[in-house]
N, C-alpha and C positions, 0 to 999 in steps of 0.2 A: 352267790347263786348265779347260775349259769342264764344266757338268755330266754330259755326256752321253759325254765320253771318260771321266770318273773311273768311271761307270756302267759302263758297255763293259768297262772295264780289270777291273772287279770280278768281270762276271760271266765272266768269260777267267781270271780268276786263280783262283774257286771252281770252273769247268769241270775247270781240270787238278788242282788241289789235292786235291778229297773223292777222285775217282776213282784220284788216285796216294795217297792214305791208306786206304783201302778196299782198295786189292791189297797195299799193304805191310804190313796188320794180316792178311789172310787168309793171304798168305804164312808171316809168322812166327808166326802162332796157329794155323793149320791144320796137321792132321793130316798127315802124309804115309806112309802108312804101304799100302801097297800088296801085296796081297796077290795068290796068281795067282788066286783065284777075283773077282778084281776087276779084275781086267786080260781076263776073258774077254769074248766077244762075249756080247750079250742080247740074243736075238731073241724075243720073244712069249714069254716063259716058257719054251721050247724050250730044252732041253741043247745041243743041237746044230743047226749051221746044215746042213740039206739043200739040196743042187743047189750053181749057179754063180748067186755075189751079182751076177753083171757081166751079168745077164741083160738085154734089152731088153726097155722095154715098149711095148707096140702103140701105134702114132700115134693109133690110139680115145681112148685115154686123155686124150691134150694135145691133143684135139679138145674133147671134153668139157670138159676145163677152163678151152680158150678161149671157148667158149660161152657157159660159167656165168660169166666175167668178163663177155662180152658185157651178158649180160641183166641181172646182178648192176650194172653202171654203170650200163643203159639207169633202174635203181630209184632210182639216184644222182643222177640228173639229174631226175627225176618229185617228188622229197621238195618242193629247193625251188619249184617249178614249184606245187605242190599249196598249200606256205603261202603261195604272192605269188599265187592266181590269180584274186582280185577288182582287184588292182590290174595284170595286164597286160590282164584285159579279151578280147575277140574276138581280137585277135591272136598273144596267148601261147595261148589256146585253138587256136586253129588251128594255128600252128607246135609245137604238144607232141601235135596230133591229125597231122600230117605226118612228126613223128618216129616215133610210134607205128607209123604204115602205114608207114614205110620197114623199120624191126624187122621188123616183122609181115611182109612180103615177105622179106625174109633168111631167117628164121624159115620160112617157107614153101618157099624155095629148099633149102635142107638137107634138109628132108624129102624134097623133090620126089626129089633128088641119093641118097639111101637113107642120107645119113651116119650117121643115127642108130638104124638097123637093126642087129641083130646086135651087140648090145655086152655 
């Protein structure tokens, strides 16, 4: 067998190995000892849960989060853009300045649209 299958086969064999002796020692050393005050729900400190858990929440919400994913990648793509940008020169300048206005238009569209009114 060549080096790189004995390699392979090693880190396949530690993959399942620590993590099937990590649950077999938590199992048989761990407590199991369950009490009803540890079987309850924990909400906030709160004794008690008020209302219905199956409530909906307002599409605002997973508006906003897809947002902040938006803008949060739009940072992700600028990191490296920012350490190589003596060596793309006028042209990464300009296409990271076309990225920017395209955001910046979206960005200005949800406003325009009231999305982010009233939240």
């Amino acid at each position: 067998m060549s080096e790189n299958v004995i390699a392979g086969l090693v880190v396949i064999s530690l993959a399942v190995i620590i993590p099937s002796v990590i649950l077999f020692l938590s199992y048989f050393l761990g407590g199991r000892k369950y009490s009803e005050r540890k079987l309850e729900t924990y909400e906030v400190g709160l004794p008690k849960v008020y209302g219905n858990t199956s409530e909906r929440f307002s599409i605002k919400f997973y508006l906003i989060a897809i947002l902040f994913i938006i803008f949060d990648i739009e940072t992700v793509f600028m990191y490296p853009w920012a350490v190589n940008f003596r060596e793309l020169g006028f042209v990464g300048f300009f296409e990271m300045v076309l990225f920017i206005l395209i955001l910046i238009a979206g960005f200005v569209y949800i406003i325009k649209k009231g999305v982010l009114k009233e939240i």
